[in-house]
DSSP file (Angstrom, degrees, kcal/mol; ACC not computed):
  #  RESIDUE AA STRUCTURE BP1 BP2  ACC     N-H-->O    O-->H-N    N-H-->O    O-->H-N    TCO  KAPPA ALPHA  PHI   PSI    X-CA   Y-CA   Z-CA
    1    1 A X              0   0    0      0, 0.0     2,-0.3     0, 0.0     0, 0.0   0.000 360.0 360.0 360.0 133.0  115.7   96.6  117.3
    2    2 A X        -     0   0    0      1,-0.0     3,-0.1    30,-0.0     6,-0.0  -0.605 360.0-103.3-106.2 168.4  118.8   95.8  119.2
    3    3 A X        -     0   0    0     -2,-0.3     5,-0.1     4,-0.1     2,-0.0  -0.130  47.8 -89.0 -56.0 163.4  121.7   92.9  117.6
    4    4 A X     >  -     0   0    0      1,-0.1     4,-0.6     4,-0.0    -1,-0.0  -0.316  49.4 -97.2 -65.9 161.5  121.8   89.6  119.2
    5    5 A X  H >> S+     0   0    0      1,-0.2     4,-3.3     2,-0.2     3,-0.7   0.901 121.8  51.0 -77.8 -35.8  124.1   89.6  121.9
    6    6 A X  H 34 S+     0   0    0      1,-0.2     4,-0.3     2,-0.2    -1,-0.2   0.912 109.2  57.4 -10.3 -69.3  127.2   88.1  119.6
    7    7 A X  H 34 S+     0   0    0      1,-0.2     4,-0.4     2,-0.2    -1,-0.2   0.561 102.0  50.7 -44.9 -34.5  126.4   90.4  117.5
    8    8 A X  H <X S+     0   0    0     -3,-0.7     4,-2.9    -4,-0.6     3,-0.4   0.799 111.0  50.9 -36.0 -69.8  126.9   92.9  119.8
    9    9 A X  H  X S+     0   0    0     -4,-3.3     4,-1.8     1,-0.3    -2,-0.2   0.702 102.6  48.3 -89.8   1.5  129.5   91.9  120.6
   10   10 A X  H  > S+     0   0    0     -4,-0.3     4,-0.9     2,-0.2    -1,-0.3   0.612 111.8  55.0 -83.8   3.8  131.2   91.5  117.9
   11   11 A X  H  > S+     0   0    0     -3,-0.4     4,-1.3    -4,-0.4    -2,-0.2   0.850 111.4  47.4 -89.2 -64.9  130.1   95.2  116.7
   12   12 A X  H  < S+     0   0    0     -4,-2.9     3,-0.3     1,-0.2    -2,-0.2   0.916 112.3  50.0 -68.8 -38.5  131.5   96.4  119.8
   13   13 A X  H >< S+     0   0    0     -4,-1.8     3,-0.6     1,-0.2    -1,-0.2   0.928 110.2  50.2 -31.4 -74.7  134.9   94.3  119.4
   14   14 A X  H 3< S+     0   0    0     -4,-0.9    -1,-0.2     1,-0.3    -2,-0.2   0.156  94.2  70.4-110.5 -17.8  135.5   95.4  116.1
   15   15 A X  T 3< S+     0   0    0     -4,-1.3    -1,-0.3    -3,-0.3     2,-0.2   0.307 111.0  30.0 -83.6  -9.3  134.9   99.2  117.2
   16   16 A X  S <  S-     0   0    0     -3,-0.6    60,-0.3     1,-0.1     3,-0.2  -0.950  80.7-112.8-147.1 154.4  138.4   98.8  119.1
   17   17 A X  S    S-     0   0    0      1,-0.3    59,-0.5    -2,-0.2     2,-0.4   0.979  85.7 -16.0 -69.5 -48.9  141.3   97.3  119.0
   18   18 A X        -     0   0    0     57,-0.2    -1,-0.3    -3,-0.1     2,-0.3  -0.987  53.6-164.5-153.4 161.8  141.3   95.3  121.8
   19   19 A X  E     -A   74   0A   0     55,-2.9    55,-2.1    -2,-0.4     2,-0.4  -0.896  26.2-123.1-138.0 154.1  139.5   94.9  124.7
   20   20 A X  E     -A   73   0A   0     -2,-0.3     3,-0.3    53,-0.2    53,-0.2  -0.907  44.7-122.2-104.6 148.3  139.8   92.9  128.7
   21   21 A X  S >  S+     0   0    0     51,-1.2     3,-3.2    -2,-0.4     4,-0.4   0.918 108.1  68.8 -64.1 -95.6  136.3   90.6  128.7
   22   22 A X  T 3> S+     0   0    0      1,-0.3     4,-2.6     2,-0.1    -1,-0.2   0.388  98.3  44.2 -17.7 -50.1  135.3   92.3  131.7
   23   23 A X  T 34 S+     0   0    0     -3,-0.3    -1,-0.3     1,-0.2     4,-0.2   0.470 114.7  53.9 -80.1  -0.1  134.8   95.6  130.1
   24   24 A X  T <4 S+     0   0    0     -3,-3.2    -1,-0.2     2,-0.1    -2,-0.1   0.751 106.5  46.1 -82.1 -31.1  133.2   94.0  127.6
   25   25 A X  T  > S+     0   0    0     -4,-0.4     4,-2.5     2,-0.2     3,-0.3   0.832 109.6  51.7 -45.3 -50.4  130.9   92.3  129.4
   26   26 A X  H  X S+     0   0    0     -4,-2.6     4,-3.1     2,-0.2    -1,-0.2   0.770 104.7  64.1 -64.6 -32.3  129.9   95.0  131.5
   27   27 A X  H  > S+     0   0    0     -4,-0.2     4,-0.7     2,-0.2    -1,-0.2   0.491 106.2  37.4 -53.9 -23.2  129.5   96.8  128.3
   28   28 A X  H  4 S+     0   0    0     -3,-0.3     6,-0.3     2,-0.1    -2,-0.2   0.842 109.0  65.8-121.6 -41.7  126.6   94.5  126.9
   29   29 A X  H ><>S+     0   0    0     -4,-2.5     3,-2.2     2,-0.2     5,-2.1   0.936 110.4  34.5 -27.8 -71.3  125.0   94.2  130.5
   30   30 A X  H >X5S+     0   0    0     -4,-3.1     3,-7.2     1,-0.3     2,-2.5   0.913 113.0  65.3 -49.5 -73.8  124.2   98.1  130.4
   31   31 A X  T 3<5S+     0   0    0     -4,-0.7    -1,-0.3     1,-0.3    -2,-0.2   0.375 119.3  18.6 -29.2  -8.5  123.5   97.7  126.7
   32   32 A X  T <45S-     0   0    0     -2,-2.5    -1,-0.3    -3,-2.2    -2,-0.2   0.092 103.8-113.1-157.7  23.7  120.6   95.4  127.4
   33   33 A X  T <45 +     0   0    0     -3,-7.2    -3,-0.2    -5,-0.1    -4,-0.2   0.681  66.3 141.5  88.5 -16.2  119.7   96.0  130.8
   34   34 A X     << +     0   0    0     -5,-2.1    -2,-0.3    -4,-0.5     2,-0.2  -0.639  24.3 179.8-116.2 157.6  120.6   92.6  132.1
   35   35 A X        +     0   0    0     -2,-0.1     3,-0.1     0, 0.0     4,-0.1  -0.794  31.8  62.4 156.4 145.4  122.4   92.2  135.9
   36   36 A X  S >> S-     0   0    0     -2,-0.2     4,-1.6     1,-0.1     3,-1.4   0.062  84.7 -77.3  89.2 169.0  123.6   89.4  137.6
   37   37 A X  H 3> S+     0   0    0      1,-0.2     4,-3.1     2,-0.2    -1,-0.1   0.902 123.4  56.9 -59.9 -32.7  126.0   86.4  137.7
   38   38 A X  H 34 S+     0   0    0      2,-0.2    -1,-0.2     1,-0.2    -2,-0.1   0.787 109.4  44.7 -42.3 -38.4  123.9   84.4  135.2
   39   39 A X  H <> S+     0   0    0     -3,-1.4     4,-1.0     2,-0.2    -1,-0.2   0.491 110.2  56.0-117.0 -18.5  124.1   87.4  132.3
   40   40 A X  H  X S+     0   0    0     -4,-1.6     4,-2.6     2,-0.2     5,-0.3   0.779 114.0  44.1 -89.9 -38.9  128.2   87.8  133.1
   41   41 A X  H  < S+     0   0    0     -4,-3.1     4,-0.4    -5,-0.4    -2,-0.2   0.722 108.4  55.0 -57.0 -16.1  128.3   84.0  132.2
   42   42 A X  H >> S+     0   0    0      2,-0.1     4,-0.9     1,-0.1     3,-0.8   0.966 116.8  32.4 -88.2 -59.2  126.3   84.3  129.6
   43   43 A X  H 3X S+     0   0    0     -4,-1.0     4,-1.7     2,-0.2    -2,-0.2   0.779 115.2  59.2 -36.8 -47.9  128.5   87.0  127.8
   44   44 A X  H 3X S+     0   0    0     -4,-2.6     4,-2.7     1,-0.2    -1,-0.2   0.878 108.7  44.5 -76.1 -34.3  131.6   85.4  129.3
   45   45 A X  H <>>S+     0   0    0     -3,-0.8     4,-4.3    -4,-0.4     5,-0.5   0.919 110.7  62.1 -74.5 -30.4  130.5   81.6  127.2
   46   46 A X  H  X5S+     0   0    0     -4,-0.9     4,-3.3     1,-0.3    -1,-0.2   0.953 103.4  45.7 -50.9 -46.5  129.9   84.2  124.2
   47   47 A X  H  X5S+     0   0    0     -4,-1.7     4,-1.0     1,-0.2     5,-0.4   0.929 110.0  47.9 -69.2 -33.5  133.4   85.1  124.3
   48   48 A X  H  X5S+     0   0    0     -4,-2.7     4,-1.3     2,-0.2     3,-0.4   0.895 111.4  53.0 -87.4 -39.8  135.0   81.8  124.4
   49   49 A X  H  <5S+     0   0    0     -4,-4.3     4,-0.4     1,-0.2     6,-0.2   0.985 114.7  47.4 -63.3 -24.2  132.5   80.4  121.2
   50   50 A X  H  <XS+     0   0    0     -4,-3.3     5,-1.4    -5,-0.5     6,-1.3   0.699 108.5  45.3 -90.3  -0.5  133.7   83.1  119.5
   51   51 A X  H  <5S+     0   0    0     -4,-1.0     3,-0.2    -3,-0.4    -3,-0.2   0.578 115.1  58.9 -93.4 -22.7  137.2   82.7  120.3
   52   52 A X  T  <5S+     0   0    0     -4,-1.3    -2,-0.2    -5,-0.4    -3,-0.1   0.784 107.4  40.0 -52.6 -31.7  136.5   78.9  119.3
   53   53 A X  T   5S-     0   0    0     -4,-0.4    -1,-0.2    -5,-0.4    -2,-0.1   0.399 122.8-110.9-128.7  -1.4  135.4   79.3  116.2
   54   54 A X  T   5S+     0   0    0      2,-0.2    26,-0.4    -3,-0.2    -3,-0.2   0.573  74.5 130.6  86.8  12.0  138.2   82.0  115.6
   55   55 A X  S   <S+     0   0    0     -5,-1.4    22,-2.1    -6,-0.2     2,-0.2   0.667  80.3  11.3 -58.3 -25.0  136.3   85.2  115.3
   56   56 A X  E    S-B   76   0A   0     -6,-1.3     2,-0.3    20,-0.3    20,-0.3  -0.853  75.9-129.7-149.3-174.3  138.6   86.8  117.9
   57   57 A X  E     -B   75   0A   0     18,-2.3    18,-0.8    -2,-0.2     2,-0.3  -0.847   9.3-122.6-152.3 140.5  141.2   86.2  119.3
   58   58 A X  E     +     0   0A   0     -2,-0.3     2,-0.2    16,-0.2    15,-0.2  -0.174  32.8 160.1 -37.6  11.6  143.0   85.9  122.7
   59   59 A X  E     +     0   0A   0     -2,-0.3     2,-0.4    13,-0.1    -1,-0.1   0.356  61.1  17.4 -82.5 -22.4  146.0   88.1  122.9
   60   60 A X  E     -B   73   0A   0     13,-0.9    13,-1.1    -2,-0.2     2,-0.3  -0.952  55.6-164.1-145.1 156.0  146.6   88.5  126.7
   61   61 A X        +     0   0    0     -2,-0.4     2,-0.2    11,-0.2    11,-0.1  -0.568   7.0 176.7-115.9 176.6  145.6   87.0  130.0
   62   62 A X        -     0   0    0     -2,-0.3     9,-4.3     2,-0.0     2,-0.2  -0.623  34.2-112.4 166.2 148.6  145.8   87.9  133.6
   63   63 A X  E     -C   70   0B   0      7,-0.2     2,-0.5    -2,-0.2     7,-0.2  -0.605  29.4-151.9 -80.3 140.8  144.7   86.6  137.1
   64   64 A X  E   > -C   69   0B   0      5,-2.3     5,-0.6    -2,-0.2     4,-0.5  -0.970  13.4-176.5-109.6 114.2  141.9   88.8  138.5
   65   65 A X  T   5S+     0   0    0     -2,-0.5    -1,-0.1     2,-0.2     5,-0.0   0.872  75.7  60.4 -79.7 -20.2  142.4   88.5  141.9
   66   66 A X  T   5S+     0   0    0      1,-0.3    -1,-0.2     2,-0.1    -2,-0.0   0.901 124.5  25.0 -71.8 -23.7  139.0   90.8  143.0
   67   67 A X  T   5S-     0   0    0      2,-0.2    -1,-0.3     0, 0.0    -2,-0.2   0.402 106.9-132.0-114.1   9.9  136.6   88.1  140.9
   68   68 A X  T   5S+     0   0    0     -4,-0.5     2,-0.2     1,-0.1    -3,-0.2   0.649  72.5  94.2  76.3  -1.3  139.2   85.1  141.4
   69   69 A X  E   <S-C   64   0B   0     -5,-0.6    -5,-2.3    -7,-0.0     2,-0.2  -0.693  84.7 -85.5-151.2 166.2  139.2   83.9  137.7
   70   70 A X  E     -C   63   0B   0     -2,-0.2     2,-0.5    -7,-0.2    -7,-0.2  -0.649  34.9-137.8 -97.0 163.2  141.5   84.8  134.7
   71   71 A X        -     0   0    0     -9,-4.3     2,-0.8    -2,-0.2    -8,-0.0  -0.864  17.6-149.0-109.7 103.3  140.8   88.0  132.6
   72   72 A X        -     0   0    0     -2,-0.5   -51,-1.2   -11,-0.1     2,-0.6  -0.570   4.8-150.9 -75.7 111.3  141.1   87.8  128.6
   73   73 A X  E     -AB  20  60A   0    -13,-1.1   -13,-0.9    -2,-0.8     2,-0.3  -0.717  22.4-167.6 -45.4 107.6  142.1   90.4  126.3
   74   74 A X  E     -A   19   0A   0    -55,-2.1   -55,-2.9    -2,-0.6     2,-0.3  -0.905  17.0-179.6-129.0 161.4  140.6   90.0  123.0
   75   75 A X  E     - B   0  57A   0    -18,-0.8   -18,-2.3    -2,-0.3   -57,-0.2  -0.772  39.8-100.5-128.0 158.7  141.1   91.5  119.3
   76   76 A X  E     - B   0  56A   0    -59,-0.5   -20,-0.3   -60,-0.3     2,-0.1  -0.368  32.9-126.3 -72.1 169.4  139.2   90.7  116.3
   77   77 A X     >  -     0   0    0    -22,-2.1     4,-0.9     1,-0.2    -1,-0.1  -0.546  21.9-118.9-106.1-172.3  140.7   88.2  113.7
   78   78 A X  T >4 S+     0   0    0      2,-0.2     3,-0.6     1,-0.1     4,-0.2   0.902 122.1  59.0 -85.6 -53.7  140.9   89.3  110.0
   79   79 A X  T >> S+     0   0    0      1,-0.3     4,-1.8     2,-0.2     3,-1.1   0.853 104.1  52.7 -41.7 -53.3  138.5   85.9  109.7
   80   80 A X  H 3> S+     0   0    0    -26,-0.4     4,-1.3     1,-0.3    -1,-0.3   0.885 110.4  44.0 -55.6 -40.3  136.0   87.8  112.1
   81   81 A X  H << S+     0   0    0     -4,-0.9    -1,-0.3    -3,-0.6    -2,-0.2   0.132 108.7  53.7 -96.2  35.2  135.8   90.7  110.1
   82   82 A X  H <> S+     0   0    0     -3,-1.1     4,-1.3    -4,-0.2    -1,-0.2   0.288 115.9  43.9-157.2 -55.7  135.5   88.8  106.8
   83   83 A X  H  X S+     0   0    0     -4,-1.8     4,-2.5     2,-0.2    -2,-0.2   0.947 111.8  54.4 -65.3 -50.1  132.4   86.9  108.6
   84   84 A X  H  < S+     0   0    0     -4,-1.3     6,-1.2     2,-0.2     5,-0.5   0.527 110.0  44.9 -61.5 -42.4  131.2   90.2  109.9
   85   85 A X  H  4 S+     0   0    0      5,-0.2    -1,-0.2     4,-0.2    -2,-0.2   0.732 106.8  55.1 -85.8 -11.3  131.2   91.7  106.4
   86   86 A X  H  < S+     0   0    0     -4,-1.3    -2,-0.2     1,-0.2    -3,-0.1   0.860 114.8  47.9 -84.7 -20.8  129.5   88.7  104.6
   87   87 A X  S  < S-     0   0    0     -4,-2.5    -1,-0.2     1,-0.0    -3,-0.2   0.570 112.2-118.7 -65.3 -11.0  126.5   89.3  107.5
   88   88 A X  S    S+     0   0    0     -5,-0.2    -4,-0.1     1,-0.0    -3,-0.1   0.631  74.5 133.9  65.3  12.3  126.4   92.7  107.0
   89   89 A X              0   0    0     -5,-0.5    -4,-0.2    -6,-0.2    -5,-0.1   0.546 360.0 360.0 -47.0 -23.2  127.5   93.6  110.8
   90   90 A X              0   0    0     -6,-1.2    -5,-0.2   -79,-0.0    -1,-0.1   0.121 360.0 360.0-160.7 360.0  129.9   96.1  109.4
């Protein structure tokens, strides 16, 4: 059985130091199969509730000019991996 996609991603986060949301995205798209603009929005809202609620963190920006939109770098927080052990995720 595979994690909810959070989970996922916060597994996959947490596995690295940091990561740009594209390559994470793209990363849980193969991982489950899924394609299209819908399923990069869906991962994209993922990142920003979990940078909301302070599981990871921003550290960097950039304009993407090839998709138009900005690109986040993100790291996990000490608070994510502290959530992430009381779930049993790591």
């Amino acid at each position: 059985m595979k994690l909810h996609h959070k989970g996922y991603v916060l597994v996959s986060l947490a596995d690295i130091d940091n990561c740009w949301d594209d390559m994470l995205i793209q990363s849980a798209l193969q991982e489950y199969d899924l394609s299209g603009r819908y399923w990069i929005n869906h991962f994209s809202i993922i990142l920003n509730e979990l940078a909301s609620a302070g599981l990871i963190i921003r550290d960097d920006y950039r304009f993407d000019e090839q998709s138009n939109r900005l690109s986040f770098n993100y790291s996990m927080s000490e608070f994510g991996r502290m959530r992430m052990r009381d779930t049993g995720l790591i």
